[in-house]
C-alpha positions in Angstrom: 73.3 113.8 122.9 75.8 112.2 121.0 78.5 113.8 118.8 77.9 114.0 115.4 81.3 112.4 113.8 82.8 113.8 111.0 86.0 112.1 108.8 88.7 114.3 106.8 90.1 111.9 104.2 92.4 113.9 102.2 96.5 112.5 101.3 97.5 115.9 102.0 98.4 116.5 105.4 97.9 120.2 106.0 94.3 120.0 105.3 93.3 117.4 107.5 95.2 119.1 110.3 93.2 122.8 109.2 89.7 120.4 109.0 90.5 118.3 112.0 91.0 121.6 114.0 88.3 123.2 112.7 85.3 120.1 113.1 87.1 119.2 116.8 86.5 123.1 117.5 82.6 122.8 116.4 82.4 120.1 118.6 82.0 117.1 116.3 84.0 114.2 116.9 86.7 113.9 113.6 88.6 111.0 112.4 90.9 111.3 110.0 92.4 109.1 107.2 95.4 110.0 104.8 94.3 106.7 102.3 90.9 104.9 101.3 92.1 102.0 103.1 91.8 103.9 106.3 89.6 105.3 105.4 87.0 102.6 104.8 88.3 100.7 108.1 87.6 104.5 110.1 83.7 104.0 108.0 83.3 100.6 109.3 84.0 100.8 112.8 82.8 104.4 113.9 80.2 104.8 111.2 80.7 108.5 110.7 77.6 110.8 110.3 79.6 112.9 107.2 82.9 112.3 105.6 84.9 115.0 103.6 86.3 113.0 100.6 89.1 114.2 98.4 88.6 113.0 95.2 92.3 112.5 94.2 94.1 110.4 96.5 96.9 108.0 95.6 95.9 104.7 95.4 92.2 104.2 95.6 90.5 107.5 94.4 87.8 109.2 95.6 85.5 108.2 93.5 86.4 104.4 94.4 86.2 105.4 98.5 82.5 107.0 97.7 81.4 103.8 96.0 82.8 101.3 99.5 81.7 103.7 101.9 78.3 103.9 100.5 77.9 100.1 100.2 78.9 99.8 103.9 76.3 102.5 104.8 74.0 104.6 102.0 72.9 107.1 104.8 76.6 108.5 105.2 76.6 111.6 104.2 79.6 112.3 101.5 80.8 116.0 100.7 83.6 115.9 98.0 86.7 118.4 97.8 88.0 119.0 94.3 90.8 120.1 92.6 90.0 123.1 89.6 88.7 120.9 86.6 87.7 117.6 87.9 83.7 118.7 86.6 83.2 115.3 85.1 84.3 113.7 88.4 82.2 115.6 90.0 79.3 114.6 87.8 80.3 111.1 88.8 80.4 111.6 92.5 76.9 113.6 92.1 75.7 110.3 90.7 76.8 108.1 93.3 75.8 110.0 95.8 77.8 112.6 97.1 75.6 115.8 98.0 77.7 118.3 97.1 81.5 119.2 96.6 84.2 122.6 97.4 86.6 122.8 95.2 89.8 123.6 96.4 90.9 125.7 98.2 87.4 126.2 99.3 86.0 128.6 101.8 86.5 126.8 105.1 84.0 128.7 106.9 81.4 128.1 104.2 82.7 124.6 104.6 82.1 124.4 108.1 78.4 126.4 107.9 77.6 123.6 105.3 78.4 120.5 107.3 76.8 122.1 110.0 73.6 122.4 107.9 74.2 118.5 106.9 74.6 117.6 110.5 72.2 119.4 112.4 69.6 120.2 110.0 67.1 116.9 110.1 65.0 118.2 106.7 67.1 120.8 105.5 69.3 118.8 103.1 66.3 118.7 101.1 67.3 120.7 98.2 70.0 117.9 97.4 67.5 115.4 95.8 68.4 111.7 97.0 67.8 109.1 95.4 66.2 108.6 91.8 
């Protein structure tokens, strides 16, 4: 079977080491991009099954990367990380289709449970309603 491939995007560099680790250790194959310029290259030519977004990052934000990396592929799954306070953000996200988002610092190990659940569950991302 192939490796589910997961992307870290996140400007800070000690959490996309910590993610990297943890994902590679799962045994999903991670990418990881400090910008949403590598970001959106990493989306085009590995397609990843799930990228962890950070929704402040210099230069393009998160919300910008969400809205590219769902117009190069809408079945990408898109979990967002958040700083305290960024609710109407997060609204936004929600709306563009994001499923979910930790803010930060976040549990990792309910972190990695959830992306588990995204990756390996087939129906049981149900309770996140797609679509209209």
């Amino acid at each position: 079977m192939d490796k589910k491939k997961v992307l870290i995007v996140d400007d800070q560099n000690g959490i996309r080491v910590l993610l990297l680790e943890v994902f590679s250790s799962e045994g999903y194959h991670t990418f990881q991009a400090a910008n949403g310029k590598i970001a959106l290259e990493i989306v085009k030519l590995e397609a990843p099954d799930l990228v962890l977004l950070d929704m402040k990052i210099p230069g393009m934000d998160g919300l910008e990367i969400l809205k590219h990396i769902k117009a190069i592929d809408p079945s990408i799954k898109v979990i967002m990380m958040t700083a305290y306070g960024e609710l109407d953000m997060i609204k936004e996200a929600t709306d563009l289709g994001a499923l979910m988002h930790f803010t930060k610092p976040f549990d990792i190990d309910e972190m990695r449970m959830e992306v588990n659940r995204q990756l390996q569950g087939g129906n049981s991302s149900d309770r996140f309603a797609v679509g209209s």
